[in-house]
C-alpha positions in Angstrom: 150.5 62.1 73.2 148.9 58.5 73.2 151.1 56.3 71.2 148.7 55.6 68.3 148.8 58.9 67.6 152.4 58.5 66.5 152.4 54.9 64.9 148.7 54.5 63.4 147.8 57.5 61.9 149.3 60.2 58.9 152.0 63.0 59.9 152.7 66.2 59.1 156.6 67.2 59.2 157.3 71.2 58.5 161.1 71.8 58.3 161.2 75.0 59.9 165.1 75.7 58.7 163.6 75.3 55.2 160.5 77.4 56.2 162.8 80.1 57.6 164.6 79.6 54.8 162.5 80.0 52.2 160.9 83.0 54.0 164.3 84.7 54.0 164.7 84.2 50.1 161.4 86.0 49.4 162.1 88.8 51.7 165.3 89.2 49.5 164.1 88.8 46.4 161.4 91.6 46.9 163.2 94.6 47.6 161.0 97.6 48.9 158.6 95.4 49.8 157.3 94.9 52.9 155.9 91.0 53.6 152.7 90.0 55.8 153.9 86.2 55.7 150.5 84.2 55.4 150.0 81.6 58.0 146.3 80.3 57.4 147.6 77.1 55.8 149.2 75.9 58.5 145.5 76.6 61.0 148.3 79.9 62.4 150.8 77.3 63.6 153.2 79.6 66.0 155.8 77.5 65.2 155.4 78.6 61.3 154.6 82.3 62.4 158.3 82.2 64.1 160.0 80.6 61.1 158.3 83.2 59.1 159.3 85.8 61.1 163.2 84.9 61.6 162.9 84.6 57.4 162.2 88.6 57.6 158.4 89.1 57.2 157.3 92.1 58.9 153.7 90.6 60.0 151.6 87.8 60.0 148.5 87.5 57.7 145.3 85.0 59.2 142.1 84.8 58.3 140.4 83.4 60.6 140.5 85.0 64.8 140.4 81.6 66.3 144.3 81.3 64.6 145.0 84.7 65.5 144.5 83.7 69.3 146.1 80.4 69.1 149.3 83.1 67.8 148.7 85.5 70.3 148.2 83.3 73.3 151.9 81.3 72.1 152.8 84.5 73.1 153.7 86.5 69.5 153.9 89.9 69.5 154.4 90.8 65.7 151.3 92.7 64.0 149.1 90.1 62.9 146.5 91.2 59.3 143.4 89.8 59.8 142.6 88.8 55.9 139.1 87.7 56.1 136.6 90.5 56.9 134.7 89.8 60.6 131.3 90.0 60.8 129.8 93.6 62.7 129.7 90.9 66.0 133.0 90.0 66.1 134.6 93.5 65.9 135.8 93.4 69.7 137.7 89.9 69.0 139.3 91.5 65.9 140.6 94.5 67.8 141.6 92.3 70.8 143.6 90.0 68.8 144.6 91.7 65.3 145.9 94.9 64.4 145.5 95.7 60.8 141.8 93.9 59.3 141.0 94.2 55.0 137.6 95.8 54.8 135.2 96.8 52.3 131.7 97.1 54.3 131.4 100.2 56.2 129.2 98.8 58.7 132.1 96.5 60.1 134.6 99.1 60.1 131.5 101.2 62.2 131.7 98.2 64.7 135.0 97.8 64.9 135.3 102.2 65.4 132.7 101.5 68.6 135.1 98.0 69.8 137.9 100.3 69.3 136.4 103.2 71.9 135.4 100.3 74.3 139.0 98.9 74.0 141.0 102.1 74.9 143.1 101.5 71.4 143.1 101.7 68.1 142.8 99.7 65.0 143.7 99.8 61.5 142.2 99.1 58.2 143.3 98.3 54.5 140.2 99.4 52.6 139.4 96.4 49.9 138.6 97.4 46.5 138.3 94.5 43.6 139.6 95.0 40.5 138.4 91.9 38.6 138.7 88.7 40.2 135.1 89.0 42.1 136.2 88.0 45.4 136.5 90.5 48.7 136.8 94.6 47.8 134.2 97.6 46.9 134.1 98.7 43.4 136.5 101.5 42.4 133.7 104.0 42.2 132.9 103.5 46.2 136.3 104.0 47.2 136.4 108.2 48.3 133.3 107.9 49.8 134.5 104.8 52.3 137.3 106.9 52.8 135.8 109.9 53.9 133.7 108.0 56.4 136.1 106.2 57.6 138.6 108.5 58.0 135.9 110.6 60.5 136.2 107.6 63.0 137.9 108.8 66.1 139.6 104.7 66.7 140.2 103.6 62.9 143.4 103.9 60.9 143.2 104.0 57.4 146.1 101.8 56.6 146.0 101.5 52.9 144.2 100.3 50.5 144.4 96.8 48.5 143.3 94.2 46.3 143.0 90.2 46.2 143.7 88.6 43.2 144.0 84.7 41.6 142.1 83.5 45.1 138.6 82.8 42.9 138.6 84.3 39.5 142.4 83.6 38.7 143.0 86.7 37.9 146.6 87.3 36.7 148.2 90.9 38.3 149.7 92.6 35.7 150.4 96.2 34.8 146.5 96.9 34.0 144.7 96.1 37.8 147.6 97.1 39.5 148.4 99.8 37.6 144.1 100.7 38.6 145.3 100.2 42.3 148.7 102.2 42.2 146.5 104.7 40.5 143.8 104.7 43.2 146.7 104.8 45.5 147.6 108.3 44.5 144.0 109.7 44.0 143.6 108.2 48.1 146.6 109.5 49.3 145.4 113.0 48.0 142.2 113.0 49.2 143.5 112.2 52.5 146.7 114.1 52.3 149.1 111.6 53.6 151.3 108.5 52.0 149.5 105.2 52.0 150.1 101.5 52.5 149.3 99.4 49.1 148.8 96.3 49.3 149.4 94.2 45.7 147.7 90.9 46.5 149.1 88.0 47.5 151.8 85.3 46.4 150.7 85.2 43.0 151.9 89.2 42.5 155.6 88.1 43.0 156.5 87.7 39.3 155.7 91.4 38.9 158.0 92.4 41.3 160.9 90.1 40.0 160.1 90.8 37.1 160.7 94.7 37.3 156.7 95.2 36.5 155.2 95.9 39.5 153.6 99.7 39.8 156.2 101.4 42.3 153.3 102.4 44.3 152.4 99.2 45.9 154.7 98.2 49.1 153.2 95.1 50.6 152.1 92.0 49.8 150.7 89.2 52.0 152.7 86.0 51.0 152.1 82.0 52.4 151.7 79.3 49.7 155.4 80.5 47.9 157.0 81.1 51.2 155.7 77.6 52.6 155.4 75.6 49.2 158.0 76.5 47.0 156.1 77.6 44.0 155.1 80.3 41.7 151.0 80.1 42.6 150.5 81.1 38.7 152.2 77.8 37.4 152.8 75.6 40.7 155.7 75.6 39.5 159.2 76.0 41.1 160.4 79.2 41.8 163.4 81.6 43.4 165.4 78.6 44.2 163.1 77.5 47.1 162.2 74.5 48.9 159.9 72.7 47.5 159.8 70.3 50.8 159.5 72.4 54.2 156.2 70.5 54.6 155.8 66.5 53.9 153.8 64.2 54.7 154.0 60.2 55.8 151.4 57.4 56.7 152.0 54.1 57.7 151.1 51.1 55.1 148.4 48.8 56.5 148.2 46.4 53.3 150.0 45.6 50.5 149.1 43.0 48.1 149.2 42.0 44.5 145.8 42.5 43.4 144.3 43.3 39.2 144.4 46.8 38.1 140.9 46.4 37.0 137.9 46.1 39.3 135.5 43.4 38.5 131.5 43.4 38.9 129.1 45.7 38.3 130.1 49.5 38.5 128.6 52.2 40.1 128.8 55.7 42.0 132.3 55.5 44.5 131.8 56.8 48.1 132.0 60.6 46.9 129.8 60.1 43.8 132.3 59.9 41.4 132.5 57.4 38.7 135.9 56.0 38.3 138.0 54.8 35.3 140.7 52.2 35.3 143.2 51.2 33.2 144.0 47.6 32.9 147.4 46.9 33.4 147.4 44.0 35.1 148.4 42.1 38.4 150.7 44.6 40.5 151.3 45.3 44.2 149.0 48.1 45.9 149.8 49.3 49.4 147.4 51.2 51.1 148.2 53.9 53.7 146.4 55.1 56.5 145.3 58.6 55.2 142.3 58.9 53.2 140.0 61.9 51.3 139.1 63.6 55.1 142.8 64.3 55.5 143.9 65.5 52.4 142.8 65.2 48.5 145.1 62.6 46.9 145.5 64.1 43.8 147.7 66.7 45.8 150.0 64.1 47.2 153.0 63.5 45.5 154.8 60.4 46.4 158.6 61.2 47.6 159.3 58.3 45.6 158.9 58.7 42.2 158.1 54.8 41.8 154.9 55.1 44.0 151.7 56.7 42.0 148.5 57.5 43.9 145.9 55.9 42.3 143.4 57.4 44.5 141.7 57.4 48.0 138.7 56.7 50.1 137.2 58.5 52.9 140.1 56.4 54.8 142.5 54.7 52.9 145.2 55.9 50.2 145.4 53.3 47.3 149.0 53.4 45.8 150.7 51.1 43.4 153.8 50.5 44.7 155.0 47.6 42.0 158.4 49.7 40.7 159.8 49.6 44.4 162.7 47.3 44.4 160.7 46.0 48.1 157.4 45.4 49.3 156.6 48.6 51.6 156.4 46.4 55.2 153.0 47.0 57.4 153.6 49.7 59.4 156.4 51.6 57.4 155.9 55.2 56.1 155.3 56.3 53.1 156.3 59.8 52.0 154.7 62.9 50.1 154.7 66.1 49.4 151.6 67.8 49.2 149.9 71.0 47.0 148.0 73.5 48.9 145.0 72.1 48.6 146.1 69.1 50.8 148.4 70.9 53.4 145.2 72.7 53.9 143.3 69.9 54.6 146.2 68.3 55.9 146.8 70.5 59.1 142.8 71.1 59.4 142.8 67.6 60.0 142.8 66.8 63.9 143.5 63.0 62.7 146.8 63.4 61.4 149.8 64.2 63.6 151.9 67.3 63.1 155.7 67.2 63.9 158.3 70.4 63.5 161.6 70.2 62.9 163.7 71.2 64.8 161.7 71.0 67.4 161.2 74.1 69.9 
């Protein structure tokens, strides 16, 4: 690791004791349950996966094969969902690497029947169907007829079947579409004459289940954001006493002046094409930190100190006013935040900003 790696540039710190942690407290709260922990935030860090995995999770959910290989080739065993659909070409990698894939197109699953016979194995499939918030599934109508075909295949499993929710519509589950999939459960499990896996959507279903609402059909659910952020996904709020901290995030100040609140000349269009608003509130001390709008969106970094606000960021540099702290922040000392899932996304897609687990392997 070249040394400006680790003193010029933004890092990443998971706590994997609070990861494990947090995972464990899910697992416990969802009884009957069975929990594909969700590691695509984290770019399928194994590191996570294992934390994950110690917590109780009984499978890994990615979505995209590159992760899935980076997990298998760190040497994990566990089942591993792929959650994004492959296209028709990339059946073999799916079957190589993944065990269970969500499908809705029978012309993938057709693929993935021939990589299948090439392989020597088999694979299994969670047939999609989408019950109102518009992202991945086939209607409700289609569903007996995928079945049918796919059940014909000589490699393919049908797993179960499932549904996405909140990703892109925000839809909230409740006792009307998952009541529709715990209904579609049964009318599937008859036509194929054996019990199914149902699979309730993602973190955002865990109120139903806490709640004593969720459809006793449904079994699974693929869980990352609460497990790895804290928070119910509906509110963002905190929930089931988790941590809200097993993944922070510092960068080292490289100025801090007094400088006017208020920006002076002509305005126009910022670097993004935004046109900014400010507030005057007069002379007070800014620091800026090395992290900027390519790492991580600074409205989802919350300062670790509530006397710092984020007043916004550049493609490069994080403007904060830092004029409560009892101190000047000194160049070259870190500054702390926690961030939403928007920025640990970013965060960890980032190749410019250091990742550090703790404890370390």
């Amino acid at each position: 690791m070249h040394r400006r790696d680790t003193l010029g540039t933004a890092t990443v710190t998971v706590d994997l004791k609070k990861l494990r942690d947090n995972s464990r407290r899910v697992v416990s709260q969802l009884p009957g349950i069975e929990v594909v922990a969700v590691t695509k935030v984290t770019c399928g860090s194994p590191q996570v996966a294992r934390a994950m995995l110690a917590g109780g999770a009984r499978a890994l959910g990615e979505s995209r094969l590159e992760n899935a290989e980076r997990l298998r080739e760190a040497g994990i065993t566990a089942p591993i969902w792929l959650l994004r659909a492959p296209t028709p070409e990339l059946a073999g990698d799916t079957v190589r690497l993944t065990d269970v894939s969500l499908e809705s197109e029978l012309e993938t699953v057709v693929a993935l029947d021939n990589a299948a016979a090439a392989a020597g194995r088999r694979h299994a499939v969670v047939a999609m169907v989408d019950l109102g918030d518009l992202r991945e599934g086939m209607m409700p109508a289609a569903l007996p007829a995928f079945l049918e075909r796919v059940n014909a295949m000589d490699h393919i499993d049908i797993a179960g079947i499932g549904v996405n929710l909140t990703c892109f519509g925000a839809i909230v589950p409740d006792e009307d579409n998952l009541g529709r999939l715990a209904e579609l459960a049964a009318r599937s499990e008859k036509q194929l004459g054996r019990p199914l896996l149902v699979s309730g959507g993602n973190s955002s279903s865990i109120g139903m289940v806490t709640s004593g609402r969720m459809p006793a059909a449904v079994n699974t659910l693929r869980i990352g954001e609460t497990i790895v952020l804290g928070v119910d996904t509906l509110t963002r709020e905190p929930t089931l006493d988790l941590h809200l901290d097993a993944i922070t995030v510092s960068a080292p100040v490289i100025e801090c002046l007094v400088k006017p609140s208020l920006p002076s000349g002509i305005s126009a269009q910022d670097a993004f094409g935004n046109r900014p608003t400010f507030t005057d509130r007069g002379e007070r001390r800014r620091a800026i930190c090395a992290l900027g709008r390519q790492d991580a969106p600074p409205e989802g970094l919350r300062p670790v100190d509530s006397r710092i606000e984020v007043l916004g960021a550049s493609s490069d540099h994080l403007i904060l006013d830092v004029e409560d702290l009892e101190r000047p922040p000194a160049l070259g000392e870190s500054l702390g935040f926690v961030p939403n899932y928007a920025a640990t996304l970013q965060l960890f897609t980032s190749p410019y900003v250091h990742k550090v687990f703790s404890p370390p392997a």
